[in-house]
C-alpha positions in Angstrom: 115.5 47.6 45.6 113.8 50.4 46.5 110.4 50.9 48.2 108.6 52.1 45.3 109.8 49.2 43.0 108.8 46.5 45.8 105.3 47.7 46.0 104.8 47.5 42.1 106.3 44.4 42.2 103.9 43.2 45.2 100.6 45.2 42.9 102.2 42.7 40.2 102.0 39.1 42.0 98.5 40.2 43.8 97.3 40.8 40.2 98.8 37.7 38.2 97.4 35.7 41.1 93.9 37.0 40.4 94.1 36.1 37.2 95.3 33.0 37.9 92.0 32.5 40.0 90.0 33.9 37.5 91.3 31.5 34.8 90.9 28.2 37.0 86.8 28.7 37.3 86.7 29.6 33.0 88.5 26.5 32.0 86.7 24.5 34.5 82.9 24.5 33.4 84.5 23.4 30.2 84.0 19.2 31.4 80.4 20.2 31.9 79.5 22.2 29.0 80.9 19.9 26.7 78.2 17.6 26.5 75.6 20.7 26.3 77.5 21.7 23.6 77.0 18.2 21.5 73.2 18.7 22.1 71.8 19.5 19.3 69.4 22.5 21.3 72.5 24.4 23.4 73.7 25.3 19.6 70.6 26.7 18.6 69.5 27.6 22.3 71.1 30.2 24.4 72.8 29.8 27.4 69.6 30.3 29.5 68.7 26.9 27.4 65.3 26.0 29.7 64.1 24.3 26.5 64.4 21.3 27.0 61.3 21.1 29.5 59.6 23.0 26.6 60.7 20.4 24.2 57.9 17.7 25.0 55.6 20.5 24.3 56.6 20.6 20.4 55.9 17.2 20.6 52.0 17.5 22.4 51.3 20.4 20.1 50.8 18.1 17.2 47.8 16.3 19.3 45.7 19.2 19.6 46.1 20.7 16.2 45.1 16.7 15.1 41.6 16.6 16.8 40.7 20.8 17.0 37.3 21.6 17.8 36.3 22.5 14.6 37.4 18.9 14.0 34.4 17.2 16.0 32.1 16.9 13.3 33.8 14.3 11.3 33.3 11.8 14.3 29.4 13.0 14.1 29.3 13.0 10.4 27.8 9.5 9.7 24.5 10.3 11.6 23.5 13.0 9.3 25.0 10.4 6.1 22.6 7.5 7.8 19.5 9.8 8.1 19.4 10.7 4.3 20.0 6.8 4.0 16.8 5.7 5.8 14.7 7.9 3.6 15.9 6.1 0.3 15.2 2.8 2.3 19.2 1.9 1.5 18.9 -1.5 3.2 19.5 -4.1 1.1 17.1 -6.8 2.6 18.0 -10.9 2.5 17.4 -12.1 -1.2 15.8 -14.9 0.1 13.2 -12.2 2.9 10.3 -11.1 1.4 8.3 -8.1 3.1 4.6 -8.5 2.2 2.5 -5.1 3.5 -1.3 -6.6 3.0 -5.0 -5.9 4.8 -5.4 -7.9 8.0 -8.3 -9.8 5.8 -6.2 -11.8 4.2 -4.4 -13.0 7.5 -7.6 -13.1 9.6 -8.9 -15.5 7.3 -6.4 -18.0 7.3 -5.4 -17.7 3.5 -1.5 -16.5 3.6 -1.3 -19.5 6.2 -2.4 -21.8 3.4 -0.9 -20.4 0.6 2.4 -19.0 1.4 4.2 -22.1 2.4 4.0 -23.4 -1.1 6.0 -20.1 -2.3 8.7 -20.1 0.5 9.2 -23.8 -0.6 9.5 -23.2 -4.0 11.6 -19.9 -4.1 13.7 -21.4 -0.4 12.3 -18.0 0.7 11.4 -16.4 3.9 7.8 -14.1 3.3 7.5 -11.6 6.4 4.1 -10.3 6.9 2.6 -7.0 7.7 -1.3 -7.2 8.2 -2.8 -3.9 8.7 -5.7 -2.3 7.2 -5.1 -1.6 3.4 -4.6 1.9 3.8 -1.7 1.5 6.6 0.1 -1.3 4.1 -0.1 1.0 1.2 1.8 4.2 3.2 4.4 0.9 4.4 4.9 0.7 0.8 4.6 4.1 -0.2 8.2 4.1 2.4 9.7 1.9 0.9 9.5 -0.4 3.8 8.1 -3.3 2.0 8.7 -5.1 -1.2 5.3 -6.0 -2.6 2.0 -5.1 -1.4 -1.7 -7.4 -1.9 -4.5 -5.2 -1.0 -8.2 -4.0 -1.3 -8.5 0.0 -1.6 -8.4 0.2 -5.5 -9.0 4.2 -6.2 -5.6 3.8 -3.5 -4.0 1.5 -5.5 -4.1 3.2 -8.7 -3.2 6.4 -7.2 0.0 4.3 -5.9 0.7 3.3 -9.2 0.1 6.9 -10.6 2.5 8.4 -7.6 5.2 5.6 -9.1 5.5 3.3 -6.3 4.5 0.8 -8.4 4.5 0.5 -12.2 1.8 -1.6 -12.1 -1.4 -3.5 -10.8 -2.8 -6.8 -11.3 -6.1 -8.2 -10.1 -5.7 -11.2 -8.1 -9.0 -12.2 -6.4 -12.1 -10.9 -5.1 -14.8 -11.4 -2.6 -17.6 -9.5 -1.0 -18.5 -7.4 1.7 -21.7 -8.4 4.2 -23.7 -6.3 6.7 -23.8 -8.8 9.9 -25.4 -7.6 13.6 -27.3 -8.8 16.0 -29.9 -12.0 15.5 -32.5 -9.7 17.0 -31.6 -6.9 14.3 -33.1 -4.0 15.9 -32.9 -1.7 12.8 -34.3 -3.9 10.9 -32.2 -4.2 8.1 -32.4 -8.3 7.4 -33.2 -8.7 3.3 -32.5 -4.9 2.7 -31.0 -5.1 -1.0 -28.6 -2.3 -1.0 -26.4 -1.9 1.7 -26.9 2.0 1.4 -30.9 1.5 2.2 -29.5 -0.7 5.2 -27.1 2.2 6.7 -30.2 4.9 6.6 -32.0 2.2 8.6 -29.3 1.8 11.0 -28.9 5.6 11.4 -32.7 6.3 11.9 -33.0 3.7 14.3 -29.4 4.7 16.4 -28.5 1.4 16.6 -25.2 0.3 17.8 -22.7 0.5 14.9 -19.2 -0.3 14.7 -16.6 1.0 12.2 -13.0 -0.2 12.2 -11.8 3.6 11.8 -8.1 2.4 10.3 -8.5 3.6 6.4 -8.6 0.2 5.3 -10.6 -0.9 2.0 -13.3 -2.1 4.5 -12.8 1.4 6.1 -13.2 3.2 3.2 -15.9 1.4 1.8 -18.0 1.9 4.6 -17.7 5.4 4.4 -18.6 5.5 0.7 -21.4 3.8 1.8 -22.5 6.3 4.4 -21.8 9.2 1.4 -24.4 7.5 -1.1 -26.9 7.5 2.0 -26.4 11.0 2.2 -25.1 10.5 5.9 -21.8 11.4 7.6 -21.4 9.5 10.8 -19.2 11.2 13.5 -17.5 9.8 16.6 -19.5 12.5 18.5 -23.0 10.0 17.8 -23.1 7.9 20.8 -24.6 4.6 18.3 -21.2 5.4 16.3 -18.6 3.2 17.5 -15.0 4.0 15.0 -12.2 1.8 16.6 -9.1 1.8 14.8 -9.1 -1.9 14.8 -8.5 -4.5 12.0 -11.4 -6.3 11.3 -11.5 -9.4 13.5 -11.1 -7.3 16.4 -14.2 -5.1 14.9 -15.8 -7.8 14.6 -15.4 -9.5 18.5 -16.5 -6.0 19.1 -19.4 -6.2 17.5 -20.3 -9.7 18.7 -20.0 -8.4 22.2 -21.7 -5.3 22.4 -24.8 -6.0 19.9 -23.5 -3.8 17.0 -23.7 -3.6 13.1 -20.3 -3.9 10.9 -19.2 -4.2 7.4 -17.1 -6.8 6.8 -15.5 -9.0 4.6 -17.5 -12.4 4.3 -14.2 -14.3 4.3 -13.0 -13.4 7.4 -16.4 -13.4 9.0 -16.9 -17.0 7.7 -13.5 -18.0 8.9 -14.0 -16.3 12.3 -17.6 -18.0 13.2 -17.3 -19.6 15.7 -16.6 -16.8 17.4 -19.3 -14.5 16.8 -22.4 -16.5 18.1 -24.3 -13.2 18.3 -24.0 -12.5 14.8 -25.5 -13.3 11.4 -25.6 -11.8 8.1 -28.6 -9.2 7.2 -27.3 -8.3 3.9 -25.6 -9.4 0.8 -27.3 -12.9 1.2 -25.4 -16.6 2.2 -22.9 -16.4 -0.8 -21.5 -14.1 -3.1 -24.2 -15.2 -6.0 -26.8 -14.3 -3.3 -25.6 -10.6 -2.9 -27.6 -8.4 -4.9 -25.4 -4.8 -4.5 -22.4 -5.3 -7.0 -21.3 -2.1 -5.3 -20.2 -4.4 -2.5 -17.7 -6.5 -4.7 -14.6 -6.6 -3.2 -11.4 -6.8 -5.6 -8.0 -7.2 -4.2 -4.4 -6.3 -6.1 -1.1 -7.3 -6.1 1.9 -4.3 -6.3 5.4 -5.0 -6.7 7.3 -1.4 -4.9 9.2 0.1 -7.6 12.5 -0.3 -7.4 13.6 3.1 -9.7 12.3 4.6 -6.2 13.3 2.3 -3.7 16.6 0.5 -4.6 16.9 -0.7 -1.2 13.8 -3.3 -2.0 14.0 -6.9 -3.1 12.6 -6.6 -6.9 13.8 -9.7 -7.6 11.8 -11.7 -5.0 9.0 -9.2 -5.2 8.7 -9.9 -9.4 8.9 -14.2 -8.5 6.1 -13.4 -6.0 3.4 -11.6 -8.4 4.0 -14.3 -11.0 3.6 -16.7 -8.5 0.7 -15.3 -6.8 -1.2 -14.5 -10.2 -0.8 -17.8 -11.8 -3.1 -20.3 -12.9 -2.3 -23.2 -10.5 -1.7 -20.9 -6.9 -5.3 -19.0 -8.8 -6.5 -22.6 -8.3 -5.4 -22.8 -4.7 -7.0 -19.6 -3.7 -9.9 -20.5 -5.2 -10.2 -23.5 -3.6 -9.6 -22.4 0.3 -12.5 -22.4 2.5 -14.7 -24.6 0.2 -14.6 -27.5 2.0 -15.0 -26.4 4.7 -17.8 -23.3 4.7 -19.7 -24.9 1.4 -17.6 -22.0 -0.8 -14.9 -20.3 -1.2 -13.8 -17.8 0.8 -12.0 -15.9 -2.2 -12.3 -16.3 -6.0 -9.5 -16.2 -8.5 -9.7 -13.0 -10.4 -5.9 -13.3 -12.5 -6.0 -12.1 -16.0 -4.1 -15.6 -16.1 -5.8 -17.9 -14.4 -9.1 -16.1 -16.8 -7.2 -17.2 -19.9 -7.4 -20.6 -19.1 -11.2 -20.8 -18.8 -13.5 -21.2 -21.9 -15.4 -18.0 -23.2 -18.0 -16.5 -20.9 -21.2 -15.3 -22.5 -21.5 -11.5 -20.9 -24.7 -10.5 -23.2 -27.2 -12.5 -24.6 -30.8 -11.3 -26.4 -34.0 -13.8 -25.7 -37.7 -14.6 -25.5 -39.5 -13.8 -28.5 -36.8 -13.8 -31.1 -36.2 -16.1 -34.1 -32.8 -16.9 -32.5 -31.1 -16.2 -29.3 -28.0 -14.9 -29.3 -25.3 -15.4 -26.7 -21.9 -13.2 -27.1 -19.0 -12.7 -25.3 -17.4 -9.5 -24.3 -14.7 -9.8 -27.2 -17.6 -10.8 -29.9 -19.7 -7.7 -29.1 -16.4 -5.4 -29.1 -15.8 -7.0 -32.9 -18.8 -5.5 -34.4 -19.2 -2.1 -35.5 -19.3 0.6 -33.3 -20.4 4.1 -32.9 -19.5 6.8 -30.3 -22.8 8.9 -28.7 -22.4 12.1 -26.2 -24.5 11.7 -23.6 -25.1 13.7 -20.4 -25.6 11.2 -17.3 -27.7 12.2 -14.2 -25.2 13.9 -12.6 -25.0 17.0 -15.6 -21.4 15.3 -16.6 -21.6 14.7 -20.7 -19.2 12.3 -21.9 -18.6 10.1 -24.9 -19.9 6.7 -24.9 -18.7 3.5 -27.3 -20.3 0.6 -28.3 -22.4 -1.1 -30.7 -26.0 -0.2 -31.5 -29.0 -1.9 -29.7 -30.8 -2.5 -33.1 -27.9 -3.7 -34.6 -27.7 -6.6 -31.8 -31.5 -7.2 -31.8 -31.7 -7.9 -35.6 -29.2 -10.3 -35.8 -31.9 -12.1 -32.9 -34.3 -11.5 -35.4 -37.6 -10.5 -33.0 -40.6 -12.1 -33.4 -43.9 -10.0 -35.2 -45.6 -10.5 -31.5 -42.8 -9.0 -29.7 -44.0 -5.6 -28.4 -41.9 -4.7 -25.5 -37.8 -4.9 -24.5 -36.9 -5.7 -20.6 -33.0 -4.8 -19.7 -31.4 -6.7 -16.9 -28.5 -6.2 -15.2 -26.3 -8.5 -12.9 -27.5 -7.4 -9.7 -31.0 -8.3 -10.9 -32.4 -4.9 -11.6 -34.3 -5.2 -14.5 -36.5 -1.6 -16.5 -38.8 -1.9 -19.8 -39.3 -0.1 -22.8 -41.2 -0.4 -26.3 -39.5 -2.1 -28.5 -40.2 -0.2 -31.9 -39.0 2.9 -29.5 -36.0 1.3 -29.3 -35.0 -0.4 -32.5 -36.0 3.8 -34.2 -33.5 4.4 -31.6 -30.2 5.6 -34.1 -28.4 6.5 -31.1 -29.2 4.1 -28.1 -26.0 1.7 -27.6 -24.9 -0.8 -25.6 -21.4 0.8 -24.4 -18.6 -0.4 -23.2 -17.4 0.3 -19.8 -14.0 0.7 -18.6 -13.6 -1.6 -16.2 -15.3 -4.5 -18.5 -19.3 -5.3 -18.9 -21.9 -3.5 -20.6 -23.8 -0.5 -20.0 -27.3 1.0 -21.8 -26.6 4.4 -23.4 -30.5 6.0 -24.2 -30.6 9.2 -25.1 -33.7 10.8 -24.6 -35.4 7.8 -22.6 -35.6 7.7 -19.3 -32.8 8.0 -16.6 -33.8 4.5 -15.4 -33.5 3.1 -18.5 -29.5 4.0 -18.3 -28.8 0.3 -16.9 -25.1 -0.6 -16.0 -23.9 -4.2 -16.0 -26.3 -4.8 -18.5 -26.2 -8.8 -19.3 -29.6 -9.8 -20.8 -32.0 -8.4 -23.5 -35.4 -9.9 -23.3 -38.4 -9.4 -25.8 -41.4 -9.7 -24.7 
């Protein structure tokens, strides 16, 4: 063999031995990459396969795109749904809970305690009261926060029903407001007839006054009373006391520091054996005694509308105001107090429980007639009327209805002696004029007025001879 043979032949074993060792390490990650190669990544992931710790992440990223931050809201979302709720009052309350909103009178006096027992017995009802001033209870209802409402602010009232809280009013009782203060009365004011003459004596004399300052009837009563005195009381007068209190608290106020208050006479009768400093100075012992109709105190019933306020209990509400305005619980109300104060401290006003009682006489005609005549609102309203224009003292002309004087007096048939006619109205004022004036009279009625009664319409006599809640004609 020669030299150069042997050392191609050595070049050929060093290199099939290389191979050899190159061929041993392929064939041997074989075992190990077969199970990469039945995952289901290595097929789709290269060699440098790190994916699998990037796997779990595929499975997190779900989690964030599931709650984003845009995606917060949905978790706030039912506050702003709740808010609009509360302002449609979408509570729907117990159908056996009632929410009465009424003027702290009618608590302070003891009446709902003696009347509402027999209603929660005979509806197996709850009532829940609210007893603020009548002005508070009417914005309660106004919220819908309340189902029915029995209060004593009436130009309130009708503006309620006007606003559609309501879709109606009924009367339900009445009373009267007093003047009480001191026994000593430093103003002065004991047997003043009108309560306006009273306040202008309380003013001029700075005495102690105390208002309850709430808007309540009461409240605003009193201020109407200040208005017709030509006087606007101000916290800034020292003698002025306005406390924002209901009216038995006003009224231990008064007892304690010496001052004058309008009040209720129910819950001042109910409440007198507390207030040894006090006694009435005007509108007389009882209601028949109080000679200023303008302090009659009227009290209605409202059922919240449920068009406006679903969230209210109608149906309880609707059982209530029957309840409330019918003859027998009528009798009840007008019973309370009697016993024990010698009257009543609240008189049934229902156009219900009025049904019930025999015919009233409202306007009669006597003295020197051939026949007195008695009639009752409805008889007068069946005659024949006219309609007059008149201008009142105030430059306001309206249209008045009714039937003519002379048409009344003849069917009285005056006497040949009977020279003079005296008009006189409930509250005792009473204004003259001659007769044969008044029977030439083509125009002079006695109208109707709108809120029942009579009223003189004379045109060209004098203002005082325009009387309102006119009842008696008397010749003379």
């Amino acid at each position: 063999m020669s030299k150069r043979v042997f050392s191609w032949l050595v070049v050929l074993i060093i290199i099939t031995g290389m191979l050899a060792a190159c061929a041993q390490p392929a064939s041997a990650p074989a075992p190990t990459q077969a199970p990469a190669a039945q995952a289901p990544e290595p097929t789709a992931v290269p060699p440098t396969a790190v994916p699998p710790t990037t796997a779990p992440e595929p499975t997190k990223a779900p989690e964030p795109t599931a709650v984003p931050p845009t995606a917060v809201p949905p978790t706030v979302a039912p506050a702003p749904t709740k808010a609009s709720e509360a302002t449609q009052t979408p509570k729907v309350h117990d159908p056996a809970r009632l929410i009465l909103a009424t003027t702290t009178s009618t608590a302070d006096s003891g009446l709902l305690d003696y009347i509402l027992p027999d209603f929660e017995k005979l509806t197996n009802s709850k009532v829940d009261v609210i007893a603020v001033g009548s002005g508070q209870a009417i914005e309660i209802g106004s919220k819908g926060d309340a189902d029915v409402l029995l209060v004593h602010s009436r130009k309130a009232e009708d503006k309620f029903v006007a606003d559609g809280f309501a879709k109606d009013r009924s009367d339900v009782m009445y009373n009267d407001f007093i003047v009480v203060g001191p026994k000593d009365d430093p103003a002065k004011i004991a047997g003043t007839a009108a309560a306006k003459d009273a306040f202008k004596k309380i003013a001029d004399a700075q005495a102690p006054f105390a208002s309850r300052g709430d808007k309540s009837g009461t409240n605003t009563k009193e201020l109407s009373i200040w208005s017709s005195a030509a006087i606007t009381p101000t916290k800034e007068m020292p003698w002025y006391n306005s406390l924002g209190q209901g009216m038995g608290d006003t009224l231990l106020f008064s007892n304690e520091k010496g001052a004058y208050t309008l009040t209720d006479r129910g819950t001042y009768l109910s409440m007198q054996d507390k207030l040894p400093n006090l006694t009435i100075l005007v509108g007389g012992q009882n209601l028949a005694e109080n000679k200023d109709k303008a302090l009659l105190n009227p009290y209605g019933v409202l059922a919240v509308n449920p068009e406006k306020f679903p969230g209210v209990n109608a149906a309880l509400a609707g059982q209530f105001v029957k309840w409330i305005l019918s003859p027998e619980t009528q009798k009840i109300i007008g019973g309370y107090g009697a016993d024990k104060f010698g009257q009543p401290l609240f008189y049934p006003n229902s156009k219900e429980y009025k049904a019930t009682l025999p015919p009233v006489v409202a306007l009669k005609v006597t003295g020197k007639v051939g026949k007195e005549q008695g009639w009752t609102e409805a008889d007068v309203k069946a005659q024949k009327t006219m309609d007059v224009q008149y201008t009142n003292s105030k430059g306001v002309t309206a249209t008045y209805t009714g039937v003519p004087v002379s048409a009344l007096l003849a069917l009285a048939a005056p006497a040949a002696d009977a020279k003079t006619i005296e008009f006189v109205a409930s509250d005792g004022y009473t204004v003259e004029a001659p007769l044969a004036d008044v029977q030439a009279c083509k125009d002079c009625i006695v109208a109707f007025q709108a809120d029942g009664g009579f009223n003189t319409v004379m045109p060209n006599f004098a203002k005082n001879q325009q009387v309102k809640n006119l009842i008696e004609m008397k010749l003379k």
